[in-house]
Chimera marker file (.cmm) of the C-alpha trace (Angstrom):
<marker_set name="trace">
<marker id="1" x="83.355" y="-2.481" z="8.709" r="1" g="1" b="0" radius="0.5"/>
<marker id="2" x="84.582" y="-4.886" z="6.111" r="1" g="1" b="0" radius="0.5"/>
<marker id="3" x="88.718" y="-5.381" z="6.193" r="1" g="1" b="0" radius="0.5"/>
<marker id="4" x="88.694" y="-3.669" z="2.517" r="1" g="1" b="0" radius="0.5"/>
<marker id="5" x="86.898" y="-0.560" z="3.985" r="1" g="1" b="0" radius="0.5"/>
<marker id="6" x="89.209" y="-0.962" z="7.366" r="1" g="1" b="0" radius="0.5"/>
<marker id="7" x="92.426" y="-0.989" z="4.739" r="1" g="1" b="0" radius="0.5"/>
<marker id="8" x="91.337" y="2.336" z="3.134" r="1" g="1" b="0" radius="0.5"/>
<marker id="9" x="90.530" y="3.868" z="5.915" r="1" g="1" b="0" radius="0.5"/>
<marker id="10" x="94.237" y="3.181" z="7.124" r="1" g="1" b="0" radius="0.5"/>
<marker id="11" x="96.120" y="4.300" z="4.266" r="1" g="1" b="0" radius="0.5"/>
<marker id="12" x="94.112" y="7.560" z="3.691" r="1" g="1" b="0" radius="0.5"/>
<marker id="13" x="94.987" y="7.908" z="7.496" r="1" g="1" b="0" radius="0.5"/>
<marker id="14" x="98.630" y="7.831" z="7.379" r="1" g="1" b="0" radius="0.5"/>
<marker id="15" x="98.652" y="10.006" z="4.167" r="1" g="1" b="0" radius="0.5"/>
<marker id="16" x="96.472" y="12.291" z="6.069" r="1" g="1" b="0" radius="0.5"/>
<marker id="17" x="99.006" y="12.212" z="8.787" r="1" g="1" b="0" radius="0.5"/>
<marker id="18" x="101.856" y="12.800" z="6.940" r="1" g="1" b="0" radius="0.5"/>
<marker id="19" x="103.155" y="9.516" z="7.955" r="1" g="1" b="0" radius="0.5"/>
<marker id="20" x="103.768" y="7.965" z="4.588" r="1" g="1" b="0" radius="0.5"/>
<marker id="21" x="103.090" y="8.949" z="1.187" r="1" g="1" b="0" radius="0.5"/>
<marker id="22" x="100.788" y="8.166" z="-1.141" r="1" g="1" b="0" radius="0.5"/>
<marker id="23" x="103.024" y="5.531" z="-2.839" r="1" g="1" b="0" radius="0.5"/>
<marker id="24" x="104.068" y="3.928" z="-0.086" r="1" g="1" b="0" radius="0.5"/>
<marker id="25" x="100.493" y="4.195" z="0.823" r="1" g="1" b="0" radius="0.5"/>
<marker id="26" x="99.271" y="2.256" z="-1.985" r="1" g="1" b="0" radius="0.5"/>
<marker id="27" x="101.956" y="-0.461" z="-1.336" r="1" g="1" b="0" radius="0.5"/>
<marker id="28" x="100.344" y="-1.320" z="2.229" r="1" g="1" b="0" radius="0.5"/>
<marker id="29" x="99.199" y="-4.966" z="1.169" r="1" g="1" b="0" radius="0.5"/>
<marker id="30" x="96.643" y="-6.779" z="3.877" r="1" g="1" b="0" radius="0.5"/>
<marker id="31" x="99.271" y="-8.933" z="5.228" r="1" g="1" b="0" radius="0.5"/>
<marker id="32" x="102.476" y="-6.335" z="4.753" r="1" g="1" b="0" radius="0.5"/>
<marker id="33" x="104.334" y="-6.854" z="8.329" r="1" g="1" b="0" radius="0.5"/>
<marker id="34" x="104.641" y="-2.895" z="8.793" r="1" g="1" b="0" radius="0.5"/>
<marker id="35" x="107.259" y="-2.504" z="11.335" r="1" g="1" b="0" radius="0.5"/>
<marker id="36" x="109.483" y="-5.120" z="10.092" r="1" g="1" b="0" radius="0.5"/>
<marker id="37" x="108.911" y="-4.042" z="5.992" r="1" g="1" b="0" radius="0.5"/>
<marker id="38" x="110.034" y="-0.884" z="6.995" r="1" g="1" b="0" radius="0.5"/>
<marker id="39" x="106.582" y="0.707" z="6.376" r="1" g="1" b="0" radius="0.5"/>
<marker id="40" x="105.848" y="2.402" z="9.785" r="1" g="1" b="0" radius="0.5"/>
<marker id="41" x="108.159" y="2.991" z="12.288" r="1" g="1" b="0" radius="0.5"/>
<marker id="42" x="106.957" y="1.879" z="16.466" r="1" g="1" b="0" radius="0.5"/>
<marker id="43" x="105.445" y="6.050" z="16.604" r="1" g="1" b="0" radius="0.5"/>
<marker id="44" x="103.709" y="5.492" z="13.109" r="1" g="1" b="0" radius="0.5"/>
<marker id="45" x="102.392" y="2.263" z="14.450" r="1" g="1" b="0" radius="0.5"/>
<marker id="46" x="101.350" y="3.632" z="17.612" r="1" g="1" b="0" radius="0.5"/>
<marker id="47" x="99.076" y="5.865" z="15.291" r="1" g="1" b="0" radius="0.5"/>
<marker id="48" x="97.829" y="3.490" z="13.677" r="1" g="1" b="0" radius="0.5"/>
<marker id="49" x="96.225" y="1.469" z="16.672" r="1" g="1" b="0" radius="0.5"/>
<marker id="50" x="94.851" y="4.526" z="17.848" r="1" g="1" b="0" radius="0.5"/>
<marker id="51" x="93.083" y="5.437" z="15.080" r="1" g="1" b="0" radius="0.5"/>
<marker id="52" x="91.830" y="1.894" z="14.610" r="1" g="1" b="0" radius="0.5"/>
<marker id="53" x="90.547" y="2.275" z="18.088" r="1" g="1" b="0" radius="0.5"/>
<marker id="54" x="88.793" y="5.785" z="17.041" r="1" g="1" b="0" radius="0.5"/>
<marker id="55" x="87.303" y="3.915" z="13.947" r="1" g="1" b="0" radius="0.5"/>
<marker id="56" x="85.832" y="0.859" z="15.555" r="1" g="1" b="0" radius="0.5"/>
<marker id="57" x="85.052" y="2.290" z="18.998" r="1" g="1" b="0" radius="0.5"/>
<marker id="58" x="87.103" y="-0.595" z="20.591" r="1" g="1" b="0" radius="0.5"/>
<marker id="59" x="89.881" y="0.033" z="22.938" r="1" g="1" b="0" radius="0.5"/>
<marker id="60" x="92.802" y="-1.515" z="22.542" r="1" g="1" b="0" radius="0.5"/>
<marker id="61" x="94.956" y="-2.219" z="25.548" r="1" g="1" b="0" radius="0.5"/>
<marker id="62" x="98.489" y="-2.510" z="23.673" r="1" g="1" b="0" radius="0.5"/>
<marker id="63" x="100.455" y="-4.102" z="26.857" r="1" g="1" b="0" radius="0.5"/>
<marker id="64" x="98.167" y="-7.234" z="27.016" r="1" g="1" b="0" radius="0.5"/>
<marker id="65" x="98.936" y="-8.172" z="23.475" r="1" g="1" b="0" radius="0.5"/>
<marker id="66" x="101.674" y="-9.489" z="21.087" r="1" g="1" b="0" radius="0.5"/>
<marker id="67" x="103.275" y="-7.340" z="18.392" r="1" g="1" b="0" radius="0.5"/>
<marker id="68" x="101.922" y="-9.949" z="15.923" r="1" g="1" b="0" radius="0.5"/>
<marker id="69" x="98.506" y="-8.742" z="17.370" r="1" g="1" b="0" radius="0.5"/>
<marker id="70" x="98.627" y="-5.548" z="15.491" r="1" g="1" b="0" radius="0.5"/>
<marker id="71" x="101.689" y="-6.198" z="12.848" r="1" g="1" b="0" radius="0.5"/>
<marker id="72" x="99.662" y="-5.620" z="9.467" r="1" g="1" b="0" radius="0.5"/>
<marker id="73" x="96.259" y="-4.655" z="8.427" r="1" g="1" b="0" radius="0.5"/>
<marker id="74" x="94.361" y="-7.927" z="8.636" r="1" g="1" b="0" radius="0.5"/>
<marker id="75" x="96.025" y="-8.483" z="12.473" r="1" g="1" b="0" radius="0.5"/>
<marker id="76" x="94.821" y="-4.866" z="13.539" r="1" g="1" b="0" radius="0.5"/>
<marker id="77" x="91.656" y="-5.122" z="11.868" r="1" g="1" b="0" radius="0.5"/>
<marker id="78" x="91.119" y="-8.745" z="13.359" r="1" g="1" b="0" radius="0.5"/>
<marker id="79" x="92.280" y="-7.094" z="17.036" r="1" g="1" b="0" radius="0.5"/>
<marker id="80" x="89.331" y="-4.301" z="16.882" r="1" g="1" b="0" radius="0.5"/>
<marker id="81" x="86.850" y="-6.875" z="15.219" r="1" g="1" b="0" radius="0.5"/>
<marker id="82" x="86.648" y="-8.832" z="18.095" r="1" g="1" b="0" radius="0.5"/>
<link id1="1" id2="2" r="1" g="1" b="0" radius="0.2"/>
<link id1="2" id2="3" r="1" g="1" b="0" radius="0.2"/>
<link id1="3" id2="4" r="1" g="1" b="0" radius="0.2"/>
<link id1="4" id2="5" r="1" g="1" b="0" radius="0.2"/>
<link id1="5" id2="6" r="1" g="1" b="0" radius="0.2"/>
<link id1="6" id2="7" r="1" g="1" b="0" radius="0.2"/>
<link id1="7" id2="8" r="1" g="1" b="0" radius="0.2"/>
<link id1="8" id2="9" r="1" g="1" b="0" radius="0.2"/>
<link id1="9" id2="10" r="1" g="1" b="0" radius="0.2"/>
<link id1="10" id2="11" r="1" g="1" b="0" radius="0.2"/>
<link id1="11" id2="12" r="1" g="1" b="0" radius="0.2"/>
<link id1="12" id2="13" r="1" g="1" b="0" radius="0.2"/>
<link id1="13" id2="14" r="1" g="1" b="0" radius="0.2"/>
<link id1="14" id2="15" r="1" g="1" b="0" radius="0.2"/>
<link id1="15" id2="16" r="1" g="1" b="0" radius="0.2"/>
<link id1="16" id2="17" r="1" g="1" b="0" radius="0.2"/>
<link id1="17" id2="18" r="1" g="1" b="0" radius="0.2"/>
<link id1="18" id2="19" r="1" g="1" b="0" radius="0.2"/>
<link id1="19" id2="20" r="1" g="1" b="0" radius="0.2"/>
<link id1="20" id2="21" r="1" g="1" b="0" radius="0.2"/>
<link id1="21" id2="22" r="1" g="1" b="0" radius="0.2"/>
<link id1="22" id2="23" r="1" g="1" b="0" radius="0.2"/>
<link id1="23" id2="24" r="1" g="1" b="0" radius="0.2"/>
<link id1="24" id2="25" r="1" g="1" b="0" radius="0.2"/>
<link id1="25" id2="26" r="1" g="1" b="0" radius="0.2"/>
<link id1="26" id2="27" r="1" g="1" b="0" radius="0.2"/>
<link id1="27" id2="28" r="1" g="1" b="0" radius="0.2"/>
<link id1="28" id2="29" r="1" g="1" b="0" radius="0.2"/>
<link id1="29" id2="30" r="1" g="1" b="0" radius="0.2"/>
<link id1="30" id2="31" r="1" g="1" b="0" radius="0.2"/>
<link id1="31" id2="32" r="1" g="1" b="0" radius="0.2"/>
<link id1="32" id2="33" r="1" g="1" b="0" radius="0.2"/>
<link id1="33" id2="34" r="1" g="1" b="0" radius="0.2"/>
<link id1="34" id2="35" r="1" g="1" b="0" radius="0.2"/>
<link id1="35" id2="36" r="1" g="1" b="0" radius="0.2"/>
<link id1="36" id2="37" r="1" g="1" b="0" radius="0.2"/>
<link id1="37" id2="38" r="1" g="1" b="0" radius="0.2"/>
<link id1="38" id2="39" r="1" g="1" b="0" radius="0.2"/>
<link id1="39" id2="40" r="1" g="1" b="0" radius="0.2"/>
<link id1="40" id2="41" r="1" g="1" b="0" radius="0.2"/>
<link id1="41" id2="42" r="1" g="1" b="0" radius="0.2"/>
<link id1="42" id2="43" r="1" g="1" b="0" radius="0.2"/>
<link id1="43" id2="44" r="1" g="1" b="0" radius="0.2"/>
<link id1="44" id2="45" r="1" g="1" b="0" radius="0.2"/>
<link id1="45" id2="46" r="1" g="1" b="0" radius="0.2"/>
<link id1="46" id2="47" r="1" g="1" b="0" radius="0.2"/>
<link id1="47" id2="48" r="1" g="1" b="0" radius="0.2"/>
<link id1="48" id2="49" r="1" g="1" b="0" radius="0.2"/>
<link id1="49" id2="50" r="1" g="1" b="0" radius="0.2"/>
<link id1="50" id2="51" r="1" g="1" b="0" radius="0.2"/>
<link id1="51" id2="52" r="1" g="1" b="0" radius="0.2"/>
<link id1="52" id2="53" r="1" g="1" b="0" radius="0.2"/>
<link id1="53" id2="54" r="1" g="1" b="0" radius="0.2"/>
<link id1="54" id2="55" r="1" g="1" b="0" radius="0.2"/>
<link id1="55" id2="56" r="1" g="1" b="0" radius="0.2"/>
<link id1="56" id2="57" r="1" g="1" b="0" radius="0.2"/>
<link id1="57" id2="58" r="1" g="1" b="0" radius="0.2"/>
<link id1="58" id2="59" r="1" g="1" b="0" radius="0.2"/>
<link id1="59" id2="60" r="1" g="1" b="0" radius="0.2"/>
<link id1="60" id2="61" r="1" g="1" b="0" radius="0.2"/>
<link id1="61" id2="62" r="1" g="1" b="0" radius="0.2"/>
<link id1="62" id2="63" r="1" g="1" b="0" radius="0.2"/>
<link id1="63" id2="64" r="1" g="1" b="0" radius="0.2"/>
<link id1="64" id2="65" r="1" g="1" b="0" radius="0.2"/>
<link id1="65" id2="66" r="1" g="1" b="0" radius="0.2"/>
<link id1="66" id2="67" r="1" g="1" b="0" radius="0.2"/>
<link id1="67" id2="68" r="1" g="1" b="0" radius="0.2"/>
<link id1="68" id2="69" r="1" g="1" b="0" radius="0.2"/>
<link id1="69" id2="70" r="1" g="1" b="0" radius="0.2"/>
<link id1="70" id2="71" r="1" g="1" b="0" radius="0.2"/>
<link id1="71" id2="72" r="1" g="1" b="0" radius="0.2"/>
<link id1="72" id2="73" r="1" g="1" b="0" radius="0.2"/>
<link id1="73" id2="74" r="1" g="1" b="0" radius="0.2"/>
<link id1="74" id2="75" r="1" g="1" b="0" radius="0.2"/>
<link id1="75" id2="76" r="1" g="1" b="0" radius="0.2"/>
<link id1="76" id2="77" r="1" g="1" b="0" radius="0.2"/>
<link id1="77" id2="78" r="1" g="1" b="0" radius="0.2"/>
<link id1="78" id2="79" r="1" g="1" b="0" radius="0.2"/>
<link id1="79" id2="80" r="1" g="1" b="0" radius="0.2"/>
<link id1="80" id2="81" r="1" g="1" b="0" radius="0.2"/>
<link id1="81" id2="82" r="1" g="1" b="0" radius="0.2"/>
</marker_set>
């Protein structure tokens, strides 16, 4: 899955989930930080990974990493391209 098509996936999934709207959705750059712009909060974010992990089929053990690990789209899409 290309980052573009990992993006798109992620912002139709947190419209889908209620957990922003669609203009804040649109706003979600590549490199956004989304805790610390104030996009997701640490529950949205928690979504987020998991549904990155149901996308690519790779796990994601969260208390082996960094927060930087999975702070914008290109990190979490780097972390489940591995």
């Amino acid at each position: 899955m290309t980052l573009d098509e990992f993006a798109e996936g992620c912002r139709v999934f947190l419209i889908e989930q209620e957990i922003v709207g669609p203009e804040t959705a649109a706003q979600i750059g590549l490199d956004n930080d989304l805790l610390a712009g104030g996009v997701l909060d640490s529950f949205g974010l928690l979504n987020l990974v998991m549904h990155a992990e149901d996308v690519s089929g790779t796990p994601i053990d969260v208390t082996e990493l960094d927060i930087q690990d999975f702070s914008s789209v290109r990190a979490l899409h780097a972390l489940v391209s591995r």
